[in-house]
C-alpha positions as CSV (number, residue, x, y, z in Angstrom):
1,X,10.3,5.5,35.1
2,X,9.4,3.9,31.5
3,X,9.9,4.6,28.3
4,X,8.1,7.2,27.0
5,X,6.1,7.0,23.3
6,X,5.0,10.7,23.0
7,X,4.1,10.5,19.1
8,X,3.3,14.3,18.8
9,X,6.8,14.6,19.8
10,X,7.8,13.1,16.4
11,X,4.8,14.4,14.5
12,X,7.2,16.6,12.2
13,X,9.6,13.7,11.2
14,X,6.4,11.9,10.0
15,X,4.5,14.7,8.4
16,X,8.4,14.9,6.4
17,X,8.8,11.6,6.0
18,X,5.2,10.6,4.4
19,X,5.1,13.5,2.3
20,X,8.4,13.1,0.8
21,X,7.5,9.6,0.6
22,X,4.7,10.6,-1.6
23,X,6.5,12.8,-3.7
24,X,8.3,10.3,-4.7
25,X,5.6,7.9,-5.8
26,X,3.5,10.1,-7.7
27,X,6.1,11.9,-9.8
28,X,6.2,9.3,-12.3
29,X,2.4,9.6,-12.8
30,X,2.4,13.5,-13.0
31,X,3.7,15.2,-16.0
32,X,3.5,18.7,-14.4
33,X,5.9,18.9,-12.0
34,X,5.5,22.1,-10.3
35,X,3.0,19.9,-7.8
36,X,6.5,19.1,-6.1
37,X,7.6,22.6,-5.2
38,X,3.6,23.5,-3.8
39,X,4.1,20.5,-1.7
40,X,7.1,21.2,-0.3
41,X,6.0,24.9,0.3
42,X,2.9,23.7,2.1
43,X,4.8,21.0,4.3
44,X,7.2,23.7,5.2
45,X,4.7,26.1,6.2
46,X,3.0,23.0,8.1
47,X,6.3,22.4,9.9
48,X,6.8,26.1,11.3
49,X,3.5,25.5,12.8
50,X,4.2,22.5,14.3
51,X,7.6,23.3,15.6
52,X,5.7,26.2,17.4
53,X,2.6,24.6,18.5
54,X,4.0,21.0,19.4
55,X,4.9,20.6,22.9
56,X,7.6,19.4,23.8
57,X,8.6,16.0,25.1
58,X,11.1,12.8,24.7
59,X,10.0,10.2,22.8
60,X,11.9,7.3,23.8
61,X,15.4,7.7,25.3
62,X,16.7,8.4,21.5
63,X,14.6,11.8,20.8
64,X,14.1,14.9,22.7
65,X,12.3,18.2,21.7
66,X,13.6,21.2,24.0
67,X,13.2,24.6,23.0
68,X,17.1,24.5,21.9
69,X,16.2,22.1,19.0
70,X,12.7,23.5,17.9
71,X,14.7,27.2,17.9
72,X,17.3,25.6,15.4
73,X,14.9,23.7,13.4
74,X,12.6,26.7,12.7
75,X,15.6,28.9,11.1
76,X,16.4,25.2,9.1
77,X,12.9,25.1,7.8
78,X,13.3,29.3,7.1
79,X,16.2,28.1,5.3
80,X,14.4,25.3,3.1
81,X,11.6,27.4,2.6
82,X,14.3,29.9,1.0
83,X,16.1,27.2,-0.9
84,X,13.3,26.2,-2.4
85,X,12.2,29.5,-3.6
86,X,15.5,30.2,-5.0
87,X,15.7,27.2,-6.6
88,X,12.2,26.8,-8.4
89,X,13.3,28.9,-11.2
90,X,16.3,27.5,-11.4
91,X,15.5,24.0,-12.1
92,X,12.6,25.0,-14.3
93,X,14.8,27.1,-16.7
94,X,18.1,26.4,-16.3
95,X,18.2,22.9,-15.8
96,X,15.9,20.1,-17.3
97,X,15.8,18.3,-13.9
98,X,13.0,16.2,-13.1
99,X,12.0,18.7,-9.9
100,X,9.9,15.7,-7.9
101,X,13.1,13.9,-7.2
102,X,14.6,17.1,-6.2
103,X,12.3,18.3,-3.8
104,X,12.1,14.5,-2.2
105,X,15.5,14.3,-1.7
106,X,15.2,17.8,0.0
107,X,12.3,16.7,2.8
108,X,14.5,13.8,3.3
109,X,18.0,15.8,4.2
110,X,15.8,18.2,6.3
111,X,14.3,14.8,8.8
112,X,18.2,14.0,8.7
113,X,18.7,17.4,10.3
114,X,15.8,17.6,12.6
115,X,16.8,14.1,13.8
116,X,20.3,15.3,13.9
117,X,19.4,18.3,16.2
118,X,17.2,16.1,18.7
119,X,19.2,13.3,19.1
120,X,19.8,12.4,22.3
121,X,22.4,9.3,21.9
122,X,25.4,8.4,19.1
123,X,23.3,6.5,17.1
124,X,20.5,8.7,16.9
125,X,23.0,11.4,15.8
126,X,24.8,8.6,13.9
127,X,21.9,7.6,11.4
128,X,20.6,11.0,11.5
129,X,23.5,12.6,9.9
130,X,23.5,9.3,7.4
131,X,19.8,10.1,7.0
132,X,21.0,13.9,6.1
133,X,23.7,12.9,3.8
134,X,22.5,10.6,1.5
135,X,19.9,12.5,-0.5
136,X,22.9,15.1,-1.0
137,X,24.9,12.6,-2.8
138,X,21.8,11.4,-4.5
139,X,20.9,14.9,-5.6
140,X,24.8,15.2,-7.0
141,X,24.2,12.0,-9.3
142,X,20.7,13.5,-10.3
143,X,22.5,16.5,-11.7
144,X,24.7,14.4,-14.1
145,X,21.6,11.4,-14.8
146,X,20.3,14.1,-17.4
């Protein structure tokens, strides 16, 4: 019995991580920044299908998707999509906040928590939850950088 590199498995994680990725690097070159919140609307959407449609799998001995996990991350990625509806006009009107950052920082706190939920050992779960935390504290010191 080997080890098992099912990359479908992990499809999600990636999709998050490469899109928040690019987020990040084009917001300094785009003035409009509502590109951010489409984005993140259309990578949420993606990931309810995925989390569906994916099978599930281990990928290594770290990462396991069972039905528990996909269950919990489809009402976390109902969440986000509601978070960032709520919080579109909020940061457009309220607050002059440069919206990009925000909605990078929010893909990244979301892999956190799908790695969180999937973890199968301590240090999955360990640098998962670091993985989930750090964009919060980063989105804390973006509130007071403007």
């Amino acid at each position: 019995m080997g080890i098992t590199l099912n990359f479908f498995v992990i499809l999600t994680e990636i999709i998050f991580i490469l899109i928040s990725s690019f987020i990040f690097l084009i917001d300094k070159f785009i003035k409009n920044k509502n590109y951010a919140f489409y984005i993140t609307l259309i990578t949420l959407i993606l990931a309810c299908y995925l989390i569906l449609f994916v099978p599930f799998g281990e990928f290594t001995y770290a990462y396991k998707a069972d039905f528990y996990s996909s269950t919990l991350k489809l009402f976390l990625v109902c969440g986000a999509i509601l978070i960032s509806l709520i919080s579109y006009n909020y940061l457009q009107y309220y607050i002059n906040l440069n919206s990009g950052e925000y909605y990078g920082f929010l893909l990244f706190s979301i892999v956190g928590a799908f790695l969180m939920l999937s973890g199968m050992d301590l240090v999955t779960i360990y640098l998962a939850m670091e993985l989930m935390s750090f964009p919060v504290y980063f989105l804390i010191a973006l509130n007071y950088a403007y």
